[in-house]
Structures are given as C-alpha cells and as structure tokens.
C-alpha positions as CSV (number, residue, x, y, z in Angstrom):
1,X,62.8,26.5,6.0
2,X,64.8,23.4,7.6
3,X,64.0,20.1,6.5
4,X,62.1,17.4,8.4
5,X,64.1,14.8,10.1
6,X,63.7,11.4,9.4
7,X,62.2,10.6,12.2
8,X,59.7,13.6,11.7
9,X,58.5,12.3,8.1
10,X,57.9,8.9,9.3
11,X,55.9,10.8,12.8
12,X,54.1,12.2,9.5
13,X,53.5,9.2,7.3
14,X,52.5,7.3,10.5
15,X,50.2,9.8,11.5
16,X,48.4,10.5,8.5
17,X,48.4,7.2,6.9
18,X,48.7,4.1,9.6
19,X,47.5,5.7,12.8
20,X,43.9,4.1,12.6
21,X,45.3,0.7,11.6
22,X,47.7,0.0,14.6
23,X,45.5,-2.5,16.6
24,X,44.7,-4.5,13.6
25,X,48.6,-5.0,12.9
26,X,49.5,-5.4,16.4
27,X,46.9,-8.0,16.6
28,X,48.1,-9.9,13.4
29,X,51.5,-9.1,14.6
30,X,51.1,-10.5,17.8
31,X,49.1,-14.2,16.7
32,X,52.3,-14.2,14.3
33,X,54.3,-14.6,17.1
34,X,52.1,-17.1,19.2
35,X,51.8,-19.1,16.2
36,X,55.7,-18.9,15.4
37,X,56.7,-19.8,19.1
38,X,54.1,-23.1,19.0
39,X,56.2,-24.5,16.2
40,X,58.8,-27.2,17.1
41,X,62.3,-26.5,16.7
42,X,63.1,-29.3,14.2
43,X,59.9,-28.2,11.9
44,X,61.4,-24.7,11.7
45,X,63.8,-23.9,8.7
46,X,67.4,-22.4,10.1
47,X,67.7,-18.9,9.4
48,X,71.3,-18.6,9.9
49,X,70.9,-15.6,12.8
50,X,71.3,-16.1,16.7
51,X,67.9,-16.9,18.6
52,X,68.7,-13.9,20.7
53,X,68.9,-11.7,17.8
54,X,65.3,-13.2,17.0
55,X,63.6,-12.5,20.1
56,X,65.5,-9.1,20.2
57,X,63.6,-8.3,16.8
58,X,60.5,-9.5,17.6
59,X,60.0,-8.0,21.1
60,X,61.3,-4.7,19.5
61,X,58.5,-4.8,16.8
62,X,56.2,-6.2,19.3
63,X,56.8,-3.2,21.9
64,X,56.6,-0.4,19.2
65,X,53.4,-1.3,17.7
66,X,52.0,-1.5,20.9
67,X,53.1,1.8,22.1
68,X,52.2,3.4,18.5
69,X,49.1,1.8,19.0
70,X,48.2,3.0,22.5
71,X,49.4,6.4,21.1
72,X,47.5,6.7,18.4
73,X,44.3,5.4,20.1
74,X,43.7,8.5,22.8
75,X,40.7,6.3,24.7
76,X,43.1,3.8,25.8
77,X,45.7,5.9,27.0
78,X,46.7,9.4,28.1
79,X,49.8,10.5,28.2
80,X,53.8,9.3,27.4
81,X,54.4,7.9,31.0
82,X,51.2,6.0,31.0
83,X,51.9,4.6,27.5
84,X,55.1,3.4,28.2
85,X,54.6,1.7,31.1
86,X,51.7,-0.2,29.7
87,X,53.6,-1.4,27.1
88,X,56.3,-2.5,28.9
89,X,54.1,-4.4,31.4
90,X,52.1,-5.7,29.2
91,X,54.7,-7.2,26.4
92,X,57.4,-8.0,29.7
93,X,54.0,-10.4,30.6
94,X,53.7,-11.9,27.3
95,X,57.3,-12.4,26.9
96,X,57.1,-14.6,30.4
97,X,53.8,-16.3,29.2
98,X,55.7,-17.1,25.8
99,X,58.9,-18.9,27.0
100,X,56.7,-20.3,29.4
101,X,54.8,-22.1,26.9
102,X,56.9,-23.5,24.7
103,X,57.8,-25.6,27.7
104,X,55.0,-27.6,26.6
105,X,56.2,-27.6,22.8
106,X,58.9,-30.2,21.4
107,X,62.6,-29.1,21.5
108,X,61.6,-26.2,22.9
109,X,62.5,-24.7,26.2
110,X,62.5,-21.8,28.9
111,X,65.6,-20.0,28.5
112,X,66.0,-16.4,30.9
113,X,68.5,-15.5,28.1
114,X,65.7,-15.1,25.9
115,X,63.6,-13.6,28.5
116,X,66.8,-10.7,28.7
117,X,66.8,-10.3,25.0
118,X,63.1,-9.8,24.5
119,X,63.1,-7.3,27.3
120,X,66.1,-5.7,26.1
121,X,64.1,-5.4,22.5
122,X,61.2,-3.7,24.4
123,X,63.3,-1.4,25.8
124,X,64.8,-0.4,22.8
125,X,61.5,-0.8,20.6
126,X,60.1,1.7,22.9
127,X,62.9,3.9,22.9
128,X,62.7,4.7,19.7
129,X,59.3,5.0,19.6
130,X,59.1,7.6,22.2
131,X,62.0,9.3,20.0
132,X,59.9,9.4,16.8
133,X,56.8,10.8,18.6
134,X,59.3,13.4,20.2
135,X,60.3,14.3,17.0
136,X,56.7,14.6,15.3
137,X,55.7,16.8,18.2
138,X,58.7,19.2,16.9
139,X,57.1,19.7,13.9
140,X,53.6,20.0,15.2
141,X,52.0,17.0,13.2
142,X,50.3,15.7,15.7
C-alpha cells in the first residue's frame, strides 16, 4: 500500500476535522487583518522582516482560507474554476480597498508594490491550495 503524501494527510485532517469551521477562521482571520492595517506605523513593534514579505504572507493565508472555505462549503460554490476565480476577485478587491485605506491612517500609505506582493501571495496561496485538494481527490477523501 503506498503512503499518503503530505499533502494528502493534511486534504485528510482538513477534511475531517476543520472543513465546517473555515468561515469562522476566515472571518476572524480577515478582521485580524483590517484591524492590523488600521494601526499606525510608529505604534506597531518592528518585526525585523520586509513589508513585502508581510503582505506576501498575509494575502497567501488570506487567499487559502478563502478558497478552503468556498471548497468546503458546496452552497457557495461549485466547482475548481469557479472557486478560484472568486477568490481571487474577491481578496484582489480587498487588497485594493486595504492599501487604499490606510491612506487615511498616520504614516501609512498606498504603495502598488504592496498591491504586487499581496496579489503575488494570492496567487501562490491558491496554488497550493488547488494542489492539496488535487492531492486529496487522489486518495478519494473527499
């Protein structure tokens, strides 16, 4: 018997154990971020990583608990194409609406560099997501 992949035991562990509770950490994901981004620069402690490398990771974790979400909720969506362009409309919007609003909050700014980097975090976020549903199909855990 060959042994599950990786990404086939997490498909697994997902599946059996987090699939109904996906909205609930998108949601308290996503006010994380809102709440995170409404901060002022000089009242935020310095992490010692690039703010590209920041956005990268959040848009990344952003984009594959919304996709896990909508894939693990059947009402919303129906099907891998539809899924994935949801996402990616969806959290490309809220990326705009985010750097657009922290015009409006103190040594903060719009940067399209950041704009790049949370979209290039989507992309990969959902990459990987679509990979670890592939795999999970494999093994017919779904």
């Amino acid at each position: 018997m060959q042994s599950l992949s990786y990404a086939s035991r997490l498909y697994k562990f997902l599946h059996s154990r987090l699939s109904g509770h996906f909205g609930k950490l998108l949601a308290g994901y996503w006010i994380l971020i809102f709440i995170l981004t409404s901060i002022p620069s000089r009242s935020l402690p310095a992490l010692g990583t690039s703010d590209k490398v920041k956005h990268f990771g959040a848009y990344l974790v952003l984009s594959a608990l919304f996709y896990f979400y909508l894939h693990f909720n059947k009402k919303l969506a129906s099907g891998g194409r539809q899924q994935i362009w949801l996402t990616i409309i969806l959290t490309t919007m809220y990326s705009i609406f985010d750097e657009l609003h922290q015009i409006l909050i103190p040594g903060r700014y719009f940067d399209y560099f950041d704009l790049l980097a949370n979209f290039l975090g989507i992309a990969i976020g959902i990459f990987l997501v679509k990979y670890i549903i592939i795999k999970g199909k494999e093994t017919g855990k779904e």
